[in-house]
KOLFI-572189 format. One record per residue (C-alpha): x, y, z; residue in three letters. Coordinates in Angstrom, 1 decimal, padded with zeros to 4 digits. Layout:
+--------+--------+--------+------+
!      u !      v !      w ! resn !
+--------+--------+--------+------+
!      X !      Y !      Z !  ALA !
...
+--------+--------+--------+------+
This chain:
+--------+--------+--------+------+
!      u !      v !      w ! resn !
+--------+--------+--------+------+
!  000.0 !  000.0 !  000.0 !  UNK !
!  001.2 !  003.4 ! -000.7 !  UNK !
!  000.3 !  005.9 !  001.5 !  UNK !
! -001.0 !  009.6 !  000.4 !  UNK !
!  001.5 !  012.8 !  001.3 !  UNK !
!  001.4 !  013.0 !  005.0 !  UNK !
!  000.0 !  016.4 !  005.8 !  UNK !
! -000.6 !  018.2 !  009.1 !  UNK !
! -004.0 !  019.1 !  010.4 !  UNK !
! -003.8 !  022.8 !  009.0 !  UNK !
! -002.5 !  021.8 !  005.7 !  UNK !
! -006.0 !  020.1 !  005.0 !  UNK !
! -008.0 !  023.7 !  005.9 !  UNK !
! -009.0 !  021.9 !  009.8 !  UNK !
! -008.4 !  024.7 !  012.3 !  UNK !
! -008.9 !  023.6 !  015.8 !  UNK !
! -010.0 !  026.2 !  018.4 !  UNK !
! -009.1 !  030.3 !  017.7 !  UNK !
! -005.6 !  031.0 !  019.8 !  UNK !
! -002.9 !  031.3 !  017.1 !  UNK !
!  000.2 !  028.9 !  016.7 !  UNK !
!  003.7 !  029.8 !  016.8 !  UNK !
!  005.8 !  029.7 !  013.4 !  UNK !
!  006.4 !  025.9 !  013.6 !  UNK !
!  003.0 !  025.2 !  015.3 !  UNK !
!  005.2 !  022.3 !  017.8 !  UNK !
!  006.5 !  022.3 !  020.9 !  UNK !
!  009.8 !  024.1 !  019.9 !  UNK !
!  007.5 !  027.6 !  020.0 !  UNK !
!  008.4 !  027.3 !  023.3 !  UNK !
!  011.6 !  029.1 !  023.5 !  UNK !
!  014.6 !  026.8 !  024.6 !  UNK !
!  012.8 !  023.5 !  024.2 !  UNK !
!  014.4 !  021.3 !  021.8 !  UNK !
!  013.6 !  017.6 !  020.5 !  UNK !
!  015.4 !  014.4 !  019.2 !  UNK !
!  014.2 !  010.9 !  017.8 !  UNK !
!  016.0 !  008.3 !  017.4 !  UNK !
!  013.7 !  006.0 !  015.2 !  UNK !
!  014.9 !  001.9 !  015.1 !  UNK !
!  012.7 !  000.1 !  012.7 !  UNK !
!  014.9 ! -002.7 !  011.6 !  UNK !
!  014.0 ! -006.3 !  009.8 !  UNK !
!  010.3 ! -007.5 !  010.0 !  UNK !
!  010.1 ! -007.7 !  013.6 !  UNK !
!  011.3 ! -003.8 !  015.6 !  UNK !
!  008.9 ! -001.0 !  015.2 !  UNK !
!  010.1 !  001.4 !  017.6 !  UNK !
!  012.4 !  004.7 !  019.1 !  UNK !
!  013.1 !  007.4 !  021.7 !  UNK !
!  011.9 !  010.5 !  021.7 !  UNK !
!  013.7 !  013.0 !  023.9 !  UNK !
!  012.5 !  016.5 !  025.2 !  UNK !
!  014.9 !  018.9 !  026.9 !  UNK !
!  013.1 !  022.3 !  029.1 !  UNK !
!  016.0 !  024.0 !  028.0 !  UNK !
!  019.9 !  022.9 !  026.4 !  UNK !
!  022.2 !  023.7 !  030.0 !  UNK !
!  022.3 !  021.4 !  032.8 !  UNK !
!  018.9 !  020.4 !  033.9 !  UNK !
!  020.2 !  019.4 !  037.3 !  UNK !
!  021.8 !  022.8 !  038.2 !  UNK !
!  019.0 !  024.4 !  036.3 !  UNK !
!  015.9 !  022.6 !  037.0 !  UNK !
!  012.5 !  023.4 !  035.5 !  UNK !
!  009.3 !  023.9 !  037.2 !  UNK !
!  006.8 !  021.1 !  036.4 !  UNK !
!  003.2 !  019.4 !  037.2 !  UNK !
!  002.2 !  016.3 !  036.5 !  UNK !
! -001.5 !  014.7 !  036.2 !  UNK !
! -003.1 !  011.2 !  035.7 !  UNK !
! -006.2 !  010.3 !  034.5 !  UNK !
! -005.7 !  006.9 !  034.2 !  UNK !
! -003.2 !  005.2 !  035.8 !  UNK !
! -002.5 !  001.8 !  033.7 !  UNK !
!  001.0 !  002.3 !  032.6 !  UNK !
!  004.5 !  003.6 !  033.8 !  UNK !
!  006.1 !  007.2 !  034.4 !  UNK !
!  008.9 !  007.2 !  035.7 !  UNK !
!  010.2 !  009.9 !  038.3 !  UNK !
!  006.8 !  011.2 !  038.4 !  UNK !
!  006.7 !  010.9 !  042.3 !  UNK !
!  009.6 !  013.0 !  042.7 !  UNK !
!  007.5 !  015.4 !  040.3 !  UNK !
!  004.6 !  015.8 !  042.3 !  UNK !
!  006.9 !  016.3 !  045.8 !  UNK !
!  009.1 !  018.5 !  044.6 !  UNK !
!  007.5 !  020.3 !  041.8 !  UNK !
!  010.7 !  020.4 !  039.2 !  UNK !
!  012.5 !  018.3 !  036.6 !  UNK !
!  015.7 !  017.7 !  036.7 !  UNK !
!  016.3 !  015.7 !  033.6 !  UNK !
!  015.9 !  015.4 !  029.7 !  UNK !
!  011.9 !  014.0 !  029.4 !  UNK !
!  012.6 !  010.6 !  027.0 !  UNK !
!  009.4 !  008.8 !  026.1 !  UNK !
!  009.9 !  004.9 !  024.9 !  UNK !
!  008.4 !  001.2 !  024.7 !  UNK !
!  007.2 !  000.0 !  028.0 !  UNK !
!  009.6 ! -002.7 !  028.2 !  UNK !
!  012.4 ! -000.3 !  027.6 !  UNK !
!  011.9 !  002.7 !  030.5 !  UNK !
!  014.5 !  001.0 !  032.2 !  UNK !
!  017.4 !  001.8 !  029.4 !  UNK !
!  015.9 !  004.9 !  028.8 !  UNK !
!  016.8 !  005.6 !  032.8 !  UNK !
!  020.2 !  004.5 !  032.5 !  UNK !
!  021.2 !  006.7 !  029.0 !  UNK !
!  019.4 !  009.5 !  031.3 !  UNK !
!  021.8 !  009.1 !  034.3 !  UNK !
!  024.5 !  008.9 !  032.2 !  UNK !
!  023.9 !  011.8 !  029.7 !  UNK !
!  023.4 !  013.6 !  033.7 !  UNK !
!  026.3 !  012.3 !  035.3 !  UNK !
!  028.3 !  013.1 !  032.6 !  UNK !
!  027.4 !  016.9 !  032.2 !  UNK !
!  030.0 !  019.7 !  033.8 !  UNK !
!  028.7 !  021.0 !  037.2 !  UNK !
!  027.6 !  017.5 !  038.1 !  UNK !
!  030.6 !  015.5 !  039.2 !  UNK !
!  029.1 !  015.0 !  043.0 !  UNK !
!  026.0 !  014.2 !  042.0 !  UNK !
!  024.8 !  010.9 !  043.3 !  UNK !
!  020.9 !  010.9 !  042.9 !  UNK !
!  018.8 !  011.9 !  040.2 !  UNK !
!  015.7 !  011.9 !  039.0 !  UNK !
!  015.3 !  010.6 !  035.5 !  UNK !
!  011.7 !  010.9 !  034.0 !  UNK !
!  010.3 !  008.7 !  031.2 !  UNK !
!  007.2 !  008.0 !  029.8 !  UNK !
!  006.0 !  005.5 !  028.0 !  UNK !
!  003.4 !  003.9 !  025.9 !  UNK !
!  003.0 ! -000.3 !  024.3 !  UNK !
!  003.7 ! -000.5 !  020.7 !  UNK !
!  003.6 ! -004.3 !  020.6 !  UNK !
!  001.0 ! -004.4 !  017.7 !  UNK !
!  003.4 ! -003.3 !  015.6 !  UNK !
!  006.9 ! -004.0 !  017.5 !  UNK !
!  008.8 ! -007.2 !  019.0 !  UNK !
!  008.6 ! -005.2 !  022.4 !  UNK !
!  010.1 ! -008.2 !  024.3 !  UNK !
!  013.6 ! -007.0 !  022.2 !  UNK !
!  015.8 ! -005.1 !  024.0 !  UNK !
!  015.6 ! -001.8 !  021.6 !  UNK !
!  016.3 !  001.2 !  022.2 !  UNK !
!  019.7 !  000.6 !  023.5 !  UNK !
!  021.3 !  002.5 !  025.9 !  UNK !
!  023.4 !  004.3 !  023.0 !  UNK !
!  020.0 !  005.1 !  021.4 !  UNK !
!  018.8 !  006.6 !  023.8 !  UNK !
!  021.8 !  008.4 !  024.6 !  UNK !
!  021.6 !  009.3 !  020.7 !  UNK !
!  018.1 !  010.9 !  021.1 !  UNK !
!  019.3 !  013.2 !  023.7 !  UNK !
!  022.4 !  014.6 !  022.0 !  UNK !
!  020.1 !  014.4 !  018.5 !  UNK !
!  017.7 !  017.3 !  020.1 !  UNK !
!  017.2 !  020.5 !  018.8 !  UNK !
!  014.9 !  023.5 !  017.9 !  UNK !
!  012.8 !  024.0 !  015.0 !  UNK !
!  010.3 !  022.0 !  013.3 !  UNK !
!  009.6 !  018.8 !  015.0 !  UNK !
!  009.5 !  015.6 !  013.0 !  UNK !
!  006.1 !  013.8 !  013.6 !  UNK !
!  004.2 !  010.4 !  012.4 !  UNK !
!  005.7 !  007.0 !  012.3 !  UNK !
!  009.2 !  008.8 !  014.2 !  UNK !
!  011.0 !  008.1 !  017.6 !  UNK !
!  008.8 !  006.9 !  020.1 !  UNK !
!  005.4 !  006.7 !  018.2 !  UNK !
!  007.4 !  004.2 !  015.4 !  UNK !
!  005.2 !  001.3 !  016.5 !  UNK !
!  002.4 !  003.0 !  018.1 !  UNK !
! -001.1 !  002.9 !  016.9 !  UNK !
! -004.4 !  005.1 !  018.1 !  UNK !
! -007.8 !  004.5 !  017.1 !  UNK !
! -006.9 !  001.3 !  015.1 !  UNK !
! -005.0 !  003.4 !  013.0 !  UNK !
! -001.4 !  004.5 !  012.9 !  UNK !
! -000.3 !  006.5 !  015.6 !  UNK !
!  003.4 !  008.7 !  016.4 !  UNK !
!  004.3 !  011.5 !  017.8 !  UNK !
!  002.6 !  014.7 !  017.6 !  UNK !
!  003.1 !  018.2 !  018.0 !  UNK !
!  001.2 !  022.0 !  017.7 !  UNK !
!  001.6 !  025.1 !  019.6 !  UNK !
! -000.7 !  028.6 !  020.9 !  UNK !
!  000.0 !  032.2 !  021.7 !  UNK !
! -001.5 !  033.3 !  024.4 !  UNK !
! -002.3 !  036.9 !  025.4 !  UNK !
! -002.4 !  037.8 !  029.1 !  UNK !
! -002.4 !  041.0 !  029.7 !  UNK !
!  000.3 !  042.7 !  028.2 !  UNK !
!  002.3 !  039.9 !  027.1 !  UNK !
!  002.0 !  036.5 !  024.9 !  UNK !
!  002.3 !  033.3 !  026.0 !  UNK !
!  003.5 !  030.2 !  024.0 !  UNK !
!  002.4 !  026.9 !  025.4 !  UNK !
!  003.4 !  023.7 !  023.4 !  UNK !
!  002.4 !  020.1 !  023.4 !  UNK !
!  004.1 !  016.8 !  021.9 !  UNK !
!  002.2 !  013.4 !  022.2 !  UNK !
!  002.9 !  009.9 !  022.0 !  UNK !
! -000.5 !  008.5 !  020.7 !  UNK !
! -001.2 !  005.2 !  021.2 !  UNK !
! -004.8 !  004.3 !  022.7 !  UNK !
! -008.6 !  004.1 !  021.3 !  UNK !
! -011.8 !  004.9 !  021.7 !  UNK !
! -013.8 !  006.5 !  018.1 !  UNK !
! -011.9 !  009.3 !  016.4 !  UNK !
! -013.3 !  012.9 !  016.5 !  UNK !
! -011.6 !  015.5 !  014.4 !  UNK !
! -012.7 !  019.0 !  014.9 !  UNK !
! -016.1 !  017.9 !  016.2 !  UNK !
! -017.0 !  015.6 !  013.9 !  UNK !
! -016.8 !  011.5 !  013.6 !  UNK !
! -014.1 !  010.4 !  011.2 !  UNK !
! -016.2 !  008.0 !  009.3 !  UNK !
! -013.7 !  005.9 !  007.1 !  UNK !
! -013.6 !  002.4 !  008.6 !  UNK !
! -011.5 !  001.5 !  011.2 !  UNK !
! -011.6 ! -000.6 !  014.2 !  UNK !
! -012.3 !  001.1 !  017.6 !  UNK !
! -009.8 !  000.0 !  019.9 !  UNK !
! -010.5 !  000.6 !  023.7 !  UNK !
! -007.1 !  000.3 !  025.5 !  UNK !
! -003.9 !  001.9 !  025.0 !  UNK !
! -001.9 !  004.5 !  025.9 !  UNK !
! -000.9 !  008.7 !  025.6 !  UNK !
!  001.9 !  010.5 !  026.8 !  UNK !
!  001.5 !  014.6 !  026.7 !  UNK !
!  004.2 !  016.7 !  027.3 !  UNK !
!  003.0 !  020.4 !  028.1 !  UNK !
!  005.8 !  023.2 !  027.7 !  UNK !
!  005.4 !  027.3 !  028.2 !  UNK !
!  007.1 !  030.0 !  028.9 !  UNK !
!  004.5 !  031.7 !  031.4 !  UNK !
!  006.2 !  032.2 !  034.5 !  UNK !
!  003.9 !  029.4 !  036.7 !  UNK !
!  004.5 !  027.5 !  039.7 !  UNK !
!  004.4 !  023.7 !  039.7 !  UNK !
!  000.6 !  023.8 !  041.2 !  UNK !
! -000.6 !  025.9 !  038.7 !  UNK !
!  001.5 !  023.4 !  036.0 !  UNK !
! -000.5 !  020.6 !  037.8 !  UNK !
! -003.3 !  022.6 !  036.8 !  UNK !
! -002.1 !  022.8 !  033.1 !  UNK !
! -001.3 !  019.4 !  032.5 !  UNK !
! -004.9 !  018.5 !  034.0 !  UNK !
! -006.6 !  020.0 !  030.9 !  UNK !
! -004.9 !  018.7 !  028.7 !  UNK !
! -007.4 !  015.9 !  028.8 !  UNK !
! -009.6 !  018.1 !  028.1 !  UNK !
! -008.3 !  018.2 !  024.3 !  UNK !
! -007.6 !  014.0 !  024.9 !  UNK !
! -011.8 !  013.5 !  025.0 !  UNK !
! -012.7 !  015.8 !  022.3 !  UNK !
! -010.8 !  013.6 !  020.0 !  UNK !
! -013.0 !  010.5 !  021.4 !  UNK !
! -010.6 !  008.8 !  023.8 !  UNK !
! -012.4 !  005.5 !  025.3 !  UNK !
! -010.5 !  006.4 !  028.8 !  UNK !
! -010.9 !  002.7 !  029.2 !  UNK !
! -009.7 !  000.6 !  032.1 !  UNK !
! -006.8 ! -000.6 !  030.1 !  UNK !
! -005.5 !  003.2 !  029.3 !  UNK !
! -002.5 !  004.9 !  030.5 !  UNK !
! -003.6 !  008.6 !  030.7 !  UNK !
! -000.3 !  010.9 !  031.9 !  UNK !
!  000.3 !  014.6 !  031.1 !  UNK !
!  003.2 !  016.7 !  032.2 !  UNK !
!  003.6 !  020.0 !  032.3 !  UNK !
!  006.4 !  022.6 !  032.7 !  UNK !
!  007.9 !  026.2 !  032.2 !  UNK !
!  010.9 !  027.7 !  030.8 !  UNK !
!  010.7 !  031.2 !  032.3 !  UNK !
!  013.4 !  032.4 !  033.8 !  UNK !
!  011.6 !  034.1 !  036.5 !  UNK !
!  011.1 !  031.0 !  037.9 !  UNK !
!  013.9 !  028.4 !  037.1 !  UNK !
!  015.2 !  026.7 !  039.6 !  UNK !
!  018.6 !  028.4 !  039.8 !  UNK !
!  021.3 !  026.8 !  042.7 !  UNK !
!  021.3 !  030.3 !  044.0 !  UNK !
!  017.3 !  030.5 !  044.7 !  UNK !
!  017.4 !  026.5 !  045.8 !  UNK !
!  019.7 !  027.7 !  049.0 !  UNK !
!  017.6 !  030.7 !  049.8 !  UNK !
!  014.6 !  032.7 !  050.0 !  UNK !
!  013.9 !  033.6 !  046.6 !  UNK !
!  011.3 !  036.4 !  045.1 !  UNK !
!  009.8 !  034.0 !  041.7 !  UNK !
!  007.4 !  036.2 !  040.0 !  UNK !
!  004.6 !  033.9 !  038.9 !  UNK !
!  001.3 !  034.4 !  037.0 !  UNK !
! -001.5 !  034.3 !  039.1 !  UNK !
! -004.8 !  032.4 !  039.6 !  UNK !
! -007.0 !  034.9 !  037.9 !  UNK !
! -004.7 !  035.5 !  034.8 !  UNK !
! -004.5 !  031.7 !  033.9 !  UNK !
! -007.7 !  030.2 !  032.4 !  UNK !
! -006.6 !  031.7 !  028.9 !  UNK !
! -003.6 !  029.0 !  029.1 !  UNK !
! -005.6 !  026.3 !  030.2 !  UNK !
! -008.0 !  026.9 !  026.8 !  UNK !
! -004.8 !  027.2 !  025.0 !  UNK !
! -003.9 !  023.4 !  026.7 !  UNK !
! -007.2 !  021.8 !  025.4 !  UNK !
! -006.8 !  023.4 !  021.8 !  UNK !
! -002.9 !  022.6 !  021.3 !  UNK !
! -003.7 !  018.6 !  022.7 !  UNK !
! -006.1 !  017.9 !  020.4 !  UNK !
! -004.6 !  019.4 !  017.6 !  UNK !
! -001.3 !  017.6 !  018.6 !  UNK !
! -002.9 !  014.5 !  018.6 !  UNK !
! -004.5 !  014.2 !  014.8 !  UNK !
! -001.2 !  015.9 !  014.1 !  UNK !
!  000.0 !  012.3 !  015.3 !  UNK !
! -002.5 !  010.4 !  012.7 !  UNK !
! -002.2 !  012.5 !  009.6 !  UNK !
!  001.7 !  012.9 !  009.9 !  UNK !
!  001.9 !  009.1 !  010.2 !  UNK !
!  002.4 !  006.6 !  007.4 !  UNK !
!  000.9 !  003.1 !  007.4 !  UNK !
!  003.4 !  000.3 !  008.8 !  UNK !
!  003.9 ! -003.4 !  008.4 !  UNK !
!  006.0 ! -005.2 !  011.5 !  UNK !
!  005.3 ! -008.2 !  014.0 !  UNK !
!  002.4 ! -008.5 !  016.7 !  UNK !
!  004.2 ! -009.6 !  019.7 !  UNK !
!  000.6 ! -010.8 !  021.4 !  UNK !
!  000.6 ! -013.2 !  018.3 !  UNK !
!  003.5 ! -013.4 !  017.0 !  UNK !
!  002.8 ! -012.9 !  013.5 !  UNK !
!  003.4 ! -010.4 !  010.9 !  UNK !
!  000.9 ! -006.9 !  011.7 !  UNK !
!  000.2 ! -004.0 !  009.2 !  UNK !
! -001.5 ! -000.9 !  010.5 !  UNK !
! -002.9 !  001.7 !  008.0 !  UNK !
! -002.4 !  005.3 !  008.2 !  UNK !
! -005.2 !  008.1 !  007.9 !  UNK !
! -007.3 !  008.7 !  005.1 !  UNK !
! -006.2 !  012.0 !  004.5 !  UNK !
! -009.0 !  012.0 !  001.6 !  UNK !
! -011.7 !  011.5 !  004.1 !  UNK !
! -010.5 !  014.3 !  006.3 !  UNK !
! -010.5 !  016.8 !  003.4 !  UNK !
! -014.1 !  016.3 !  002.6 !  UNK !
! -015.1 !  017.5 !  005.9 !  UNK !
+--------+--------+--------+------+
């Protein structure tokens, strides 16, 4: 099969919700963030990659981030997501993988970490990664990524347009019985005085029966129930980690308006975090009382809408960027082909 040009969501005249994007409409709006993939599809049987998001290029761990995490469903694996909700700050490069693979990615985390200038007495670390099952479409039980991999997707991030689809961590991954990836979009927010960019990548893997925009997709598909999604939520509003709880808490907001089951079987994580300065976690401000300028209460609803939108649009960003791939059911052991999109039926809407 031969899959149609893989367009993004605005490409095919679909606008979700009225904030603007930034230029690249991804994650990398957000000024500082970067991304790397490393993508391993190899033989018949591996279908599957790293995808690695850094708050901001420095040292994470001298420099760490203010961050919130939410769950809505709880079937799955984030690690160094207690340390999150404690302390309120990440500390690491963000790596989402396979299930069976967190613990590499952990280990290419601490030692990218361990390695970096400044951190020579370090002994403990946090190391965050999310994670979603692509064994429809990968041998999971196979011990890829490797270490080096995932030490490859780290040093592989950058700014700039994001690559999306069938890439890094969403290579095997499948959403609504169709081919899933990784996602991206971005919106400018204006609060007073200034704008706000807040930006979203996804690792798409779960079901339920696919809304774009409002409406049923109506191209036949099978409606899986279970699965997974990983959202990763970055701004530069100056916000402290409660309100960041708060942000990454709507994001499923923009996960149900694209029909998510939110089944028993579903992993449902979002994580959210700033790059202001105002509020970075300096070593200076960690030893003392600090005055951290932060948005407040009243000012913040116009981010949360700006949450919802930039979700959803990330997620069919995931579908229509992704191609249709052939690999190996590791439930059955035997040979699986996921379709992509019909990027036809979308345009008729």
């Amino acid at each position: 099969m031969t899959d149609e040009k893989r367009l993004r969501l605005r490409s095919l005249d679909i606008t979700i919700g009225h904030f603007e994007p930034g230029p690249e409409n991804a994650i990398t709006d957000v000024a500082g963030v970067i991304v790397g993939h490393v993508t391993c599809m190899d033989g018949a049987q591996t279908r599957t990659g790293a995808t690695a998001i850094l708050p901001h290029a420095g040292n994470l761990f001298q420099d760490k981030v203010p961050a919130g995490f939410a769950v809505l469903n709880g079937f799955g694996k984030f690690a160094g997501s207690t340390q999150i909700v404690e302390l309120g700050e990440i500390e690491t490069p963000i790596v989402l993988t396979n299930t069976l693979a967190v613990g590499r990615a952990i280990e290419a985390i601490n030692q990218y970490t361990l390695a970096q200038h400044g951190n020579e007495q370090v002994v403990s670390l946090n190391a965050v990664v999310g994670e979603t099952n692509d064994s429809v479409l990968n041998d999971i039980r196979a011990p890829r990524p490797k270490i080096d991999e995932f030490l490859s997707a780290i040093s592989a991030a950058k700014s700039g347009a994001v690559d999306e689809g069938a890439v890094g961590a969403g290579t095997g991954t499948v959403a609504f019985g169709l081919k899933g990836g990784i996602g991206t979009s971005s919106r400018l927010v204006p609060i007073d005085k200034e704008t706000y960019t807040v930006g979203v990548l996804v690792q798409s893997n779960y079901g339920g029966r696919l809304t774009v925009a409002g409406r049923a997709y109506e191209a036949e598909l099978q409606h899986d129930k279970d699965g997974s999604i990983v959202i990763v939520l970055a701004t530069n509003a100056p916000l402290c980690s409660r309100n960041l709880q708060r942000l990454a808490e709507r994001c499923f907001g923009g996960l149900a308006r694209t029909g998510a089951a939110l089944s028993n079987g579903s992993g449902d994580y979002a994580l959210a975090f700033s790059t202001a300065a105002s509020v970075r976690r300096t070593p200076a401000r960690r030893k003392a009382i600090a005055e951290i300028a932060t948005l407040s209460n009243d000012v913040v609803s116009p981010l949360f809408e700006a949450a919802i939108e930039t979700t959803e649009e990330a997620i069919i960003n995931s579908l229509t960027m992704a191609t249709t791939t052939s690999g190996f059911n590791a439930r059955t052991g035997k040979a699986s082909t996921v379709r992509a999109i019909s990027l036809r039926a979308l345009s008729k809407r």
